[in-house]
N, C-alpha and C positions, 0 to 999 in steps of 0.2 A: 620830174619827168624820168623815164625809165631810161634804159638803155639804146632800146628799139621803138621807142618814140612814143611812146602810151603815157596818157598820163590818168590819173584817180579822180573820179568825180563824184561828189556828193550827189544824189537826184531826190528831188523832193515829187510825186507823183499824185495828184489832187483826182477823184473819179467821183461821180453821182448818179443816179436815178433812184427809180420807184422802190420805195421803203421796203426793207428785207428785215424779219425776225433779229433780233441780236446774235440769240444764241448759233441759228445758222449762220448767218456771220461772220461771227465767231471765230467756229468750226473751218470756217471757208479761209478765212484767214489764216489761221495755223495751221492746216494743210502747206497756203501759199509760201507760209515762213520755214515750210521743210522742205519745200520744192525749190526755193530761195533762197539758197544760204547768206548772201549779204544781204537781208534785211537787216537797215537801222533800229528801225522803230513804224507801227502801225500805228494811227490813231483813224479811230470809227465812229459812227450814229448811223442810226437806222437808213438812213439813203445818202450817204458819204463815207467814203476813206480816203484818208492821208498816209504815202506805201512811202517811207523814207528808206534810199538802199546806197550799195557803194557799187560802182562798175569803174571799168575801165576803157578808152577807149585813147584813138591820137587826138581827136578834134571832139569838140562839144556836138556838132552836126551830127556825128559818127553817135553820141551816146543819147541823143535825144530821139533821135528813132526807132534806136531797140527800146529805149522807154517808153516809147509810144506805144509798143507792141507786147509791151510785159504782161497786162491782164489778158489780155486776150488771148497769147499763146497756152497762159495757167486758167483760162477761163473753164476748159473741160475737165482739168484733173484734177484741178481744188475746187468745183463746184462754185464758182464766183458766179453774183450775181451780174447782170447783162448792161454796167455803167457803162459811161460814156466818161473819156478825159476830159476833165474841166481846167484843169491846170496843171504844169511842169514847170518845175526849178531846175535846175543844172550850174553848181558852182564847184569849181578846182578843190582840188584836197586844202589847199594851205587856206584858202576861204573860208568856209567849211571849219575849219581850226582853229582858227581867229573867230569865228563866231562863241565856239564854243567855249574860248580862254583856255581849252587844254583837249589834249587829244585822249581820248576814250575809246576804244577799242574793245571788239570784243562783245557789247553789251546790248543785249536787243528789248526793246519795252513792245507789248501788244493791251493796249489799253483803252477803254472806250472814252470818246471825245464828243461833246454836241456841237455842232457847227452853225 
């Protein structure tokens, strides 16, 4: 936990609808991951993405609603398609860490996934 009471959260962000072209996709995605700068990792198929990122916030409450709100606010300027959230994860940094067996920093994958 920080100083001023924030602490780091992993979010895992699950979204779906009506099957969109890859290579738009794509495009749409890395846009999202420069307008994004802590994106984890993407993983996609033609009518799903998985948007793993790092935020900060005091309470879980407090980071799972601007999670809520993440495609949507980039939905006009990285040209996303019109998904719906199907799923959010939200775990503590040190969770998160332990999953991993080691911390990794730094390293973002944008790579296509069938679901």
């Amino acid at each position: 936990m920080e100083l001023d009471g924030t602490r780091h959260w992993h979010v895992t962000l699950t979204l779906a609808g009506e099957p969109v072209e890859p290579v738009l996709l794509r495009a749409a995605l890395l846009r999202l991951a420069e307008e994004r700068p802590f994106l984890d990792s993407v993983h996609f198929g033609r009518d799903s993405v998985e948007v793993k990122f790092w935020d900060q916030g005091a309470s879980m409450l407090d980071v799972a609603s601007l999670a809520l709100r993440v495609w949507d606010e980039h939905r006009e300027s990285a040209r996303l398609p019109r998904w719906q959230v199907v799923g959010l994860e939200i775990v503590e940094r040190g969770v998160q860490e332990l999953r991993q067996g080691q911390v990794v920093r730094g390293q973002r994958t944008l790579m296509p996934l069938s679901f």
